[in-house]
DRENKE-621349 format. One record per atom (N, C-alpha, C): residue number from 0; residue in one letter; atom name; x, y, z. Coordinates in steps of 0.05 Angstrom, whole numbers, plus 32768, in hexadecimal, padded with zeros to 4 digits. Example, Ala and Ser with C-alpha at 12.3 -4.5 7.8 and 13.67 -1.06 7.14 Angstrom:
# DRENKE-621349
+-----+------+------+------+------+------+
: pos : code : site :   c1 :   c2 :   c3 :
+-----+------+------+------+------+------+
:   0 :    A :    N : 8108 : 7F8E : 809C :
:   0 :    A :   CA : 80F6 : 7FA6 : 809C :
:   0 :    A :    C : 8108 : 7FBE : 809C :
:   1 :    S :    N : 8101 : 7FD3 : 808E :
:   1 :    S :   CA : 8111 : 7FEB : 808F :
:   1 :    S :    C : 8102 : 8001 : 809D :
+-----+------+------+------+------+------+
END
This chain:
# DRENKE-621349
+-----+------+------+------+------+------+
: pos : code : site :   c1 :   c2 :   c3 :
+-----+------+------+------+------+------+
:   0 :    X :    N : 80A6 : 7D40 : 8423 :
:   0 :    X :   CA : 8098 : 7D47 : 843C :
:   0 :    X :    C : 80AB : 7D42 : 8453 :
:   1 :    X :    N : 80A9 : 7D56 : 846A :
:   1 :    X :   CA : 80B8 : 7D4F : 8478 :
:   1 :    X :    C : 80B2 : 7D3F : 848D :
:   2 :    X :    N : 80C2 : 7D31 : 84A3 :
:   2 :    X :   CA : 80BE : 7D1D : 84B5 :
:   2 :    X :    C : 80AA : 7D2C : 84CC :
:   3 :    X :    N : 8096 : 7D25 : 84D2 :
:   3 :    X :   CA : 8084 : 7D28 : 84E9 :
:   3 :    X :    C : 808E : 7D1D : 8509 :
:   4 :    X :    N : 8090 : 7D2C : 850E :
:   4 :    X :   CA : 8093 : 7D24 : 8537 :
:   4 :    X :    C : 807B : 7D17 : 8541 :
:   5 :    X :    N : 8084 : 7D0E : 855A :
:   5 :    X :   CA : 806C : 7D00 : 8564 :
:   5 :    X :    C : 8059 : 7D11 : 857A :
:   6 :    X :    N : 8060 : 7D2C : 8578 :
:   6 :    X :   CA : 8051 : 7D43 : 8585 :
:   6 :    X :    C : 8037 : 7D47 : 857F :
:   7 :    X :    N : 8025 : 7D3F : 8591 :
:   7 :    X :   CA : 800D : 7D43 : 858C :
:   7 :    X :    C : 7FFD : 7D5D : 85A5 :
:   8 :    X :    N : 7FDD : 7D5D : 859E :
:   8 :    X :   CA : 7FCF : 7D71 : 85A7 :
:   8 :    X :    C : 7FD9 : 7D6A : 85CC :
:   9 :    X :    N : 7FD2 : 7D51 : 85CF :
:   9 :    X :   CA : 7FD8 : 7D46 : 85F6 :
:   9 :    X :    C : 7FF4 : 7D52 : 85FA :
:  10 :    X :    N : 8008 : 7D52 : 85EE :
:  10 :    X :   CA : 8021 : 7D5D : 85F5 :
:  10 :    X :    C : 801B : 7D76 : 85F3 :
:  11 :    X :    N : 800F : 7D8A : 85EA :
:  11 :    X :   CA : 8013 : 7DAA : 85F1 :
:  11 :    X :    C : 8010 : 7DAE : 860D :
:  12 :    X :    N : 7FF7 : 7D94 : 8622 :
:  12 :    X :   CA : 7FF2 : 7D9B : 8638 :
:  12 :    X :    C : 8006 : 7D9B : 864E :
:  13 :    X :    N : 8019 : 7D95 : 864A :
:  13 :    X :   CA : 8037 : 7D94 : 8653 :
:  13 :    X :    C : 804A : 7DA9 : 8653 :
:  14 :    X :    N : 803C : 7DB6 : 863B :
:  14 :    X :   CA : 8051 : 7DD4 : 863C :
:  14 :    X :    C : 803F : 7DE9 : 8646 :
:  15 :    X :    N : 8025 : 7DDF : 8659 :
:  15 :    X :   CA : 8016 : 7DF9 : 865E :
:  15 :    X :    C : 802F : 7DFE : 867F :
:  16 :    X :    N : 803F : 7DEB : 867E :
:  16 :    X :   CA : 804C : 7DED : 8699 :
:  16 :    X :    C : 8061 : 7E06 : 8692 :
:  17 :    X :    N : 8067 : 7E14 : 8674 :
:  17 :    X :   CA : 8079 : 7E23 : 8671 :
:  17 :    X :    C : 8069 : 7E44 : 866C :
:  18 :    X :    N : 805E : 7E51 : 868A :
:  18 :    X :   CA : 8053 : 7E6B : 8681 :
:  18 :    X :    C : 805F : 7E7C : 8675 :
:  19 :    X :    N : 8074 : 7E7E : 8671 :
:  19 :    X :   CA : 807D : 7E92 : 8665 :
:  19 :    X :    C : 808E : 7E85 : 8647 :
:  20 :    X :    N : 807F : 7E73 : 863C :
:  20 :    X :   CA : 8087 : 7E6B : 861D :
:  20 :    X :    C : 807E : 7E80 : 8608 :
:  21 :    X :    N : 8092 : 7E89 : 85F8 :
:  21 :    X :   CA : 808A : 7E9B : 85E9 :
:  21 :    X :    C : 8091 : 7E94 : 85CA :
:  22 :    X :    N : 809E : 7E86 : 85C5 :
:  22 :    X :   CA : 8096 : 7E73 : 85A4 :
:  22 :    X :    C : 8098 : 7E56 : 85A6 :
:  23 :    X :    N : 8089 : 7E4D : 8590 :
:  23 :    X :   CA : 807D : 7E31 : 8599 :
:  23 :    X :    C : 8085 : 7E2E : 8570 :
:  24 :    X :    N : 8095 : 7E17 : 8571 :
:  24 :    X :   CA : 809D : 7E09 : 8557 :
:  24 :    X :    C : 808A : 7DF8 : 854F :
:  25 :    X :    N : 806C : 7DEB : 854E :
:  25 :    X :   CA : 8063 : 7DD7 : 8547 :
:  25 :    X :    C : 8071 : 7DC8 : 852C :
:  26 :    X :    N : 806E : 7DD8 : 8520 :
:  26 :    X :   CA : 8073 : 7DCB : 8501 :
:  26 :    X :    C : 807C : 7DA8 : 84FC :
:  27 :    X :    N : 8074 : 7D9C : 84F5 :
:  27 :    X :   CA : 807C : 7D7E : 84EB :
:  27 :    X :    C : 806D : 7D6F : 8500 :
:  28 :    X :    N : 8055 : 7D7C : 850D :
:  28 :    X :   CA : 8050 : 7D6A : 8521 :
:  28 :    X :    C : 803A : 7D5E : 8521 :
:  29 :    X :    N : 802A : 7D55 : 8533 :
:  29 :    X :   CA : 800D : 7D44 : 8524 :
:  29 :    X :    C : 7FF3 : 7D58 : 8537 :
:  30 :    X :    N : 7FF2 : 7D7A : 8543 :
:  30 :    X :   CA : 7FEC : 7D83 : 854A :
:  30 :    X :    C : 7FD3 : 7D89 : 8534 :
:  31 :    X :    N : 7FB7 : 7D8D : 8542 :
:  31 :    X :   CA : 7FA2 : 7D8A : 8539 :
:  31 :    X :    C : 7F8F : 7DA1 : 854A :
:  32 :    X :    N : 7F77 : 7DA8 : 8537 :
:  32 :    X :   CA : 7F6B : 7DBF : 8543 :
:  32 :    X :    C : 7F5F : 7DBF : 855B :
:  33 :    X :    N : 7F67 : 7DAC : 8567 :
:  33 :    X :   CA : 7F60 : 7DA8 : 8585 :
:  33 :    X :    C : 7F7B : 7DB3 : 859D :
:  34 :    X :    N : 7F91 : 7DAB : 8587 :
:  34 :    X :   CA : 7FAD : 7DB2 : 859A :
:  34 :    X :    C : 7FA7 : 7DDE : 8594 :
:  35 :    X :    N : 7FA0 : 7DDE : 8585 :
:  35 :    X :   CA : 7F9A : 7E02 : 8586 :
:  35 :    X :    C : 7F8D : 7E06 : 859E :
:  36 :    X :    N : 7F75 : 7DFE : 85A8 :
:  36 :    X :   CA : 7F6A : 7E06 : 85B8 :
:  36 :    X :    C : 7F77 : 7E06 : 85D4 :
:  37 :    X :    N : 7F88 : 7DF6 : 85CE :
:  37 :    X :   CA : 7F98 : 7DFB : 85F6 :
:  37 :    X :    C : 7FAC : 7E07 : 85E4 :
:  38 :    X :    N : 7FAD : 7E11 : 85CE :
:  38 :    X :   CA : 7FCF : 7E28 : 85D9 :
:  38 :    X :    C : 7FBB : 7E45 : 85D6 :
:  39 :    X :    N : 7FA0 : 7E42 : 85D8 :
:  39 :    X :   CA : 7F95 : 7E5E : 85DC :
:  39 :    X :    C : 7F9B : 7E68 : 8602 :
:  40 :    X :    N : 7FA4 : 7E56 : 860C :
:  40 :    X :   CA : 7FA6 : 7E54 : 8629 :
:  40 :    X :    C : 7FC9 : 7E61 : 8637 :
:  41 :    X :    N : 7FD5 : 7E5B : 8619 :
:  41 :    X :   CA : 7FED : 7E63 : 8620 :
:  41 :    X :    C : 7FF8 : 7E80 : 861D :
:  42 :    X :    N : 7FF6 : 7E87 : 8635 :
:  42 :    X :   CA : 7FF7 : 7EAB : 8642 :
:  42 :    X :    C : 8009 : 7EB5 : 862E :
:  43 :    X :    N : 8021 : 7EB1 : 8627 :
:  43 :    X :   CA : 8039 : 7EC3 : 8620 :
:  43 :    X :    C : 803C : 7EBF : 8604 :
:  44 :    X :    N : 8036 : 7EA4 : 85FD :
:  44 :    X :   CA : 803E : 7EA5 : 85DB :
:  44 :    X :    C : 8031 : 7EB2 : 85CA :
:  45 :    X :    N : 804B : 7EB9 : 85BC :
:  45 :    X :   CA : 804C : 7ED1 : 85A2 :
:  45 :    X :    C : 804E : 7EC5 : 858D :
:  46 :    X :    N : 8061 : 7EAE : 8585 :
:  46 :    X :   CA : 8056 : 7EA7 : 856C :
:  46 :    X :    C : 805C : 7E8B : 856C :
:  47 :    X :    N : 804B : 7E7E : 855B :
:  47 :    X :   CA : 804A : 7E62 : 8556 :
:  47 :    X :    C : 8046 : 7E58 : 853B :
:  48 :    X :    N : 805F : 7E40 : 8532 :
:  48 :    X :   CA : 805E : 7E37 : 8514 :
:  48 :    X :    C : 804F : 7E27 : 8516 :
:  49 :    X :    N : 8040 : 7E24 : 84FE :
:  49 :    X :   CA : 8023 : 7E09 : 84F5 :
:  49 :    X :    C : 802F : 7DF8 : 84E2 :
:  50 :    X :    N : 804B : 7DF8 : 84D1 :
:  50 :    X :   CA : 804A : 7DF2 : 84B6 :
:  50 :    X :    C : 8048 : 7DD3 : 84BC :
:  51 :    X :    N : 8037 : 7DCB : 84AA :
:  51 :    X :   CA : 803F : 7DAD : 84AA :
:  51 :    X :    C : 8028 : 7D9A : 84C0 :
:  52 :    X :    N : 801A : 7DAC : 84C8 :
:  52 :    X :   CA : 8007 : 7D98 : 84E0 :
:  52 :    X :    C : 7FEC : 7D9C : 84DD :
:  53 :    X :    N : 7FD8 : 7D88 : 84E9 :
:  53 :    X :   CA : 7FBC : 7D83 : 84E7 :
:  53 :    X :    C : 7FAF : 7D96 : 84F0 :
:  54 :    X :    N : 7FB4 : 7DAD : 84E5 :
:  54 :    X :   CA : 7FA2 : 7DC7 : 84F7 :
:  54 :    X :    C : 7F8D : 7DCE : 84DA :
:  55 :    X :    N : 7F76 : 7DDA : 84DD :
:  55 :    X :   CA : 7F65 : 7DE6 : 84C9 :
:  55 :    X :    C : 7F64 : 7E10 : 84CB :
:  56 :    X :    N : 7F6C : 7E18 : 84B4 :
:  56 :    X :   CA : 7F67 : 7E33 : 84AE :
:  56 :    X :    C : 7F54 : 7E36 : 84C3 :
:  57 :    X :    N : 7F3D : 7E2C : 84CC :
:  57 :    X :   CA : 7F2C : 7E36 : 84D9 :
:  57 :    X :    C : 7F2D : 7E38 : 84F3 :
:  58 :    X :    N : 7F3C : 7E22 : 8501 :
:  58 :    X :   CA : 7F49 : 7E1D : 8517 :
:  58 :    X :    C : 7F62 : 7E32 : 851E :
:  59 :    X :    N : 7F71 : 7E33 : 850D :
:  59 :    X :   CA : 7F83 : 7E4D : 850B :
:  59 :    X :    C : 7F7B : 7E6D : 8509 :
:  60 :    X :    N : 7F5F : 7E72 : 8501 :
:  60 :    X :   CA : 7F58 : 7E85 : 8500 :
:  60 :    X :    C : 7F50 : 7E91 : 8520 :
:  61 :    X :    N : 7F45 : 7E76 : 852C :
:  61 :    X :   CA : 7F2D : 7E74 : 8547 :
:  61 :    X :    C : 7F46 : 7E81 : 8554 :
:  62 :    X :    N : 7F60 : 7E74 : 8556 :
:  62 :    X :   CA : 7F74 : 7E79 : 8567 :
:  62 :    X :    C : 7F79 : 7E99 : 8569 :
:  63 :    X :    N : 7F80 : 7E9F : 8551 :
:  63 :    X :   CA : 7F8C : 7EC2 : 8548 :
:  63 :    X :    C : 7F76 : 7ECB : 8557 :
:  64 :    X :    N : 7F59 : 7EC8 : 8555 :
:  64 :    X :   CA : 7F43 : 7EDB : 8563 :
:  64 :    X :    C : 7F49 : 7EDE : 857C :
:  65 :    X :    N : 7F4A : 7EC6 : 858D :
:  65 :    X :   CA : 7F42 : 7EC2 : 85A9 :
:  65 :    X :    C : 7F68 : 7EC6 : 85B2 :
:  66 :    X :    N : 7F77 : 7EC8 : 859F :
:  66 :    X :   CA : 7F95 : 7ED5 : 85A3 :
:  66 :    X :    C : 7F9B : 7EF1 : 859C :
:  67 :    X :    N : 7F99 : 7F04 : 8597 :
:  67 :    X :   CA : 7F9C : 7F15 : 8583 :
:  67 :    X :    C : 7FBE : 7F1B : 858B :
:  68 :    X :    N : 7FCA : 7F24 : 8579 :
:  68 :    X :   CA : 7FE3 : 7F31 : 8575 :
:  68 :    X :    C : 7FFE : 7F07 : 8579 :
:  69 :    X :    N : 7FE4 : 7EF8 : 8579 :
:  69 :    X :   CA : 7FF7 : 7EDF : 856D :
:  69 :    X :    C : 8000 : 7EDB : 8553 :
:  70 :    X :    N : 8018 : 7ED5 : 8555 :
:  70 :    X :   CA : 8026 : 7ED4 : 853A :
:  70 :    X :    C : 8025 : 7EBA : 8529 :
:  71 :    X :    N : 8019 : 7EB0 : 8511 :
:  71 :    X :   CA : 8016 : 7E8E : 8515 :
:  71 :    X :    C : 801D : 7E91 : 84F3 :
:  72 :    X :    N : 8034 : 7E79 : 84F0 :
:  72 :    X :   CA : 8037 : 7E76 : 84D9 :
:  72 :    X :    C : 8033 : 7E59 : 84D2 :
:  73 :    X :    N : 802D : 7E58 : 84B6 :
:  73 :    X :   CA : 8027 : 7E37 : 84A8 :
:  73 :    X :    C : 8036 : 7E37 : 8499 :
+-----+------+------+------+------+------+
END
């Protein structure tokens, strides 16, 4: 398994300062289906990795809806 960062859901609210972010690396981080719901806020991003973090299929699903044409890999 690989090493986990200390990036959590409170730190995404820090990159809402970057409007024009257009891929977002989560992967290895301790991001949870709560950190989805504020990157539904983030205007420009196109795709975002999940592998490796506390998110649920269902949580990931909610995102793609209320995103459409987001790119999200696990």
């Amino acid at each position: 398994m690989e090493r986990v960062s200390g990036i959590t859901d409170a730190g995404l609210t820090t990159l809402q300062t970057f409007p024009v972010l257009r891929v977002l690396k989560l992967s290895n981080t301790n991001i949870t289906d709560a950190g989805l719901v504020i990157l539904q806020s983030f205007p420009a991003l196109e795709w975002l990795y999940l592998a490796n973090t506390k998110t649920t299929d269902d949580a990931v699903e909610a995102l793609k809806q209320a995103r459409p044409g987001l790119k999200v890999t696990r």
